[in-house]
N, C-alpha and C positions, 0 to 999 in steps of 0.2 A: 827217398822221394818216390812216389807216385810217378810211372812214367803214360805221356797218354802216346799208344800207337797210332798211328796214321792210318789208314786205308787201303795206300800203297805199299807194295813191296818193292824192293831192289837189292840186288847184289851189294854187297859192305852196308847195309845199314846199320844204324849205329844205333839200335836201340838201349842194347844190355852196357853198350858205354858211354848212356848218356851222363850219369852221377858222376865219371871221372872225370871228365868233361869239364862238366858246371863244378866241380871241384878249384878246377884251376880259374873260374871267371874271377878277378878282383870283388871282393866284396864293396866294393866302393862304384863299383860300375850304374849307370844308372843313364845312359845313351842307346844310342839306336845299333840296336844288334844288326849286321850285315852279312849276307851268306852269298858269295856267287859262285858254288855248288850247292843250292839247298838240296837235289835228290829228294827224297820221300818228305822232307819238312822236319823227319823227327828229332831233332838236334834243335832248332828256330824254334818251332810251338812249344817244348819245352822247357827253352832256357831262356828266351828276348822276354826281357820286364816287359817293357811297356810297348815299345816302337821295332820294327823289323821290317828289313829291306831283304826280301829272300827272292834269289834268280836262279836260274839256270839255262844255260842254253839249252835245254829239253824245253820245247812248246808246249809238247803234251802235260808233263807235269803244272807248267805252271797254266796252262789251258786250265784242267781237274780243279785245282786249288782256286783257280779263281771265279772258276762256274759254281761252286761251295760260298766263296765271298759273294759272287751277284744273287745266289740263290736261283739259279739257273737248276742246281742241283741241292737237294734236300738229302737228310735219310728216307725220309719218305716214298722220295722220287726216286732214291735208289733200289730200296726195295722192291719196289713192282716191277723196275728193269727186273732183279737180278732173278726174283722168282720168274717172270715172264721168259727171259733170255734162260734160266736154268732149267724150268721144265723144258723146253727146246734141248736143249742137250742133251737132258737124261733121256728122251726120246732118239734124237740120232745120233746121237756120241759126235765123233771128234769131226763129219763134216761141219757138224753148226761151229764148232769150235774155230774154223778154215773159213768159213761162212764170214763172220764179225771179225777174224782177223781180216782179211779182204775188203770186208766195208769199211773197219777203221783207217786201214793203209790207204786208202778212196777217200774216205769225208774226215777221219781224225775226230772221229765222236767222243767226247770226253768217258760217258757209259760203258762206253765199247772201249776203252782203256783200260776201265776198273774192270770190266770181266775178264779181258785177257791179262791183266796186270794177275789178277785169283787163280786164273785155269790155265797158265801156263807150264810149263814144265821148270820145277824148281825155284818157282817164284821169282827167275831172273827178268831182266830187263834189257832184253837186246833191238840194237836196227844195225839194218844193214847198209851200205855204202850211201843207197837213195833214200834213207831214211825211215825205210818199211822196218814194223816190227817185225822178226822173223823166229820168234823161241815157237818150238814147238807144242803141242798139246800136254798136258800134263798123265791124260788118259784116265782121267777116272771122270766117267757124265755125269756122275752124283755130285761131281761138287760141292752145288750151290746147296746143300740138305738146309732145312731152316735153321736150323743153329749156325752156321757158317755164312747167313747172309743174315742173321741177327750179329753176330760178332762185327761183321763191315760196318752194319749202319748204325748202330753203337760209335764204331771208328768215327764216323764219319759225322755224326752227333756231337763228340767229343772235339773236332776242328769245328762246328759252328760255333761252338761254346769260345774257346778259344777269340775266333776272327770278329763273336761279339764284343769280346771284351781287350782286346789289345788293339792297336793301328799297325796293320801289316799291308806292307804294298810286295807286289809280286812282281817281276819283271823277266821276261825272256832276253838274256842278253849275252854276250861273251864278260867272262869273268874278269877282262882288263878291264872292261866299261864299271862293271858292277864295283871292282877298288879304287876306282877314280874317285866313286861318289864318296869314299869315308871322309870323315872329321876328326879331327884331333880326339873329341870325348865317345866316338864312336869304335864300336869293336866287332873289328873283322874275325868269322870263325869260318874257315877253309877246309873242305874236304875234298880234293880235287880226287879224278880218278886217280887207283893206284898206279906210279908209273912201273913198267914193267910187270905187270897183270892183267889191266882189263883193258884190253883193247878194240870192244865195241858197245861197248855201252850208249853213247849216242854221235859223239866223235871225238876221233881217236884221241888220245895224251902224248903228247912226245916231247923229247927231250929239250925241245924250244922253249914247249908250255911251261917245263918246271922250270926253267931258267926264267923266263920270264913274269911267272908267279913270283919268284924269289924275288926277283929283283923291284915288283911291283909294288911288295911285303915288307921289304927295304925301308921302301923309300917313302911307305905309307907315314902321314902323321899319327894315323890311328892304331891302336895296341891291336893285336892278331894271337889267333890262336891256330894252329893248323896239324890237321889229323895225316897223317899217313903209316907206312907201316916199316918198320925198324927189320925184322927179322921170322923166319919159322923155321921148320929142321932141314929146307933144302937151298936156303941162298937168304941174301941179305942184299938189303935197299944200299946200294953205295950212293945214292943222294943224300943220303944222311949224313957222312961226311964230307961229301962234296961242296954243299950248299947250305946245310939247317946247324950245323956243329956249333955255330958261331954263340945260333940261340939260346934260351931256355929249352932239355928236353924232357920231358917225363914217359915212362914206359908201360904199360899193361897190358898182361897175357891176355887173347880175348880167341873165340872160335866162332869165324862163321856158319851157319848153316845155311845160307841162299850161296847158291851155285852153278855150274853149269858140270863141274868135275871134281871128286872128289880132293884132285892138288889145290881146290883155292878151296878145299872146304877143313883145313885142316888148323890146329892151335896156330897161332900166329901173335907174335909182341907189337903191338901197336906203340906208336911216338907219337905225343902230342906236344908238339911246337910251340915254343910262347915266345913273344916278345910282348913283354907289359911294364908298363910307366918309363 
């Protein structure tokens, strides 16, 4: 399959595993796809038929995505940002960079997300405590060269296309609120942070959350699918068998490249969780 990438980056996106993924969706599925960790969307825009309920308690993300659905935000409209805000750059390097982070942690400009989401260092996605973005400069002013802001707004072409033609509602929310809303013929597909990994991506994960995921997952009418990660060569996920054993599990070797540190950038076996029918 043809996979369309999103615009955004983030640490664990799940692009290259999206086909394992939609692998496992029942062929018979034909309800409203629900995410409350959609992260970058590309798992939702991908796989949801028809209808999709994609959240995240990240503002910013679902701010982007839905400035894209009002048309607040075009490819059009991003381009002239990004060449505008990118000759800025290649002109004074990494203050304009310090610049737009500063204004975005001020106003939370959706624009000024997608550039520092491009020009940050390793394409991560971090805030800190008060919610400020905090990754650093990537260092190179060139960035935005026009092939590389032809590539985004292409991206970002490809979600209009998309948000034409399917019914997707976005919501900022905590991910208990977001499984309350499933239905019996509705299917949840969860990518929560990894526990014991990322722990500032926008707020923290802790051992409450997976306990309480699980148990939300449980109890859900709705069939679930859920991404986390099994093992790599220097420790292993003991949630696995604390809490998901009971389930269906399936395995695939996969390596990130978005990072902060070479330890989270290394082969790792992913688990995708089922409970279906």
């Amino acid at each position: 399959m043809k996979i369309i990438v999103p615009p955004i980056k983030s640490q664990g996106i799940k692009t290259k595993l999206v086909p394992f993924i939609g692998e496992n969706i029942p062929s018979e599925f034909n309800g409203t796809w629900i995410e409350p960790f959609m992260g970058t969307g590309v798992v939702g825009f991908n796989l949801a038929i028809k209808k999709a309920i994609l959240c995240d308690n990240n503002p910013h993300l679902i701010n982007f995505y839905q400035a894209i659905q009002n048309q607040e935000i075009s490819s059009e409209i991003a381009k002239s940002y990004l060449i505008d805000e990118g000759e800025k750059l290649l002109k004074k390097g990494e203050s304009h960079y310090y610049y737009i982070r500063d204004r975005f942690n001020e106003k939370g400009n959706s624009l000024d997300f997608l550039f520092l989401n491009r020009a940050c260092f390793n394409g991560m996605m971090r805030f800190n405590k008060k919610g400020g973005f905090n990754v650093p400069f990537c260092r190179k002013p060139n960035r935005f060269a026009q092939a590389y802001i032809t590539k985004i707004t292409n991206q970002i072409k490809h979600i209009e296309q998309i948000l034409s033609t399917k019914e997707i509602i976005f919501l900022c929310q905590d991910f208990r609120q977001t499984i309350a809303m499933a239905k019996k013929d509705d299917l949840i597909y969860c990518d929560p942070p990894y526990i014991d990994r990322y722990a500032d991506y926008f707020n923290n994960w802790q051992e409450n959350d997976e306990y309480d995921l699980y148990e939300l997952l449980s109890n859900s009418q709705a069939d679930f699918l859920l991404s986390t990660w099994h093992h790599n060569k220097y420790r292993s996920n003991i949630y696995i068998d604390k809490l998901w054993g009971e389930f269906g599990i399936v395995n695939q070797s996969h390596f990130y490249h978005v990072g902060a540190s070479e330890s989270n950038r290394n082969a790792m076996t992913e688990s995708l969780v089922s409970r279906i029918g």
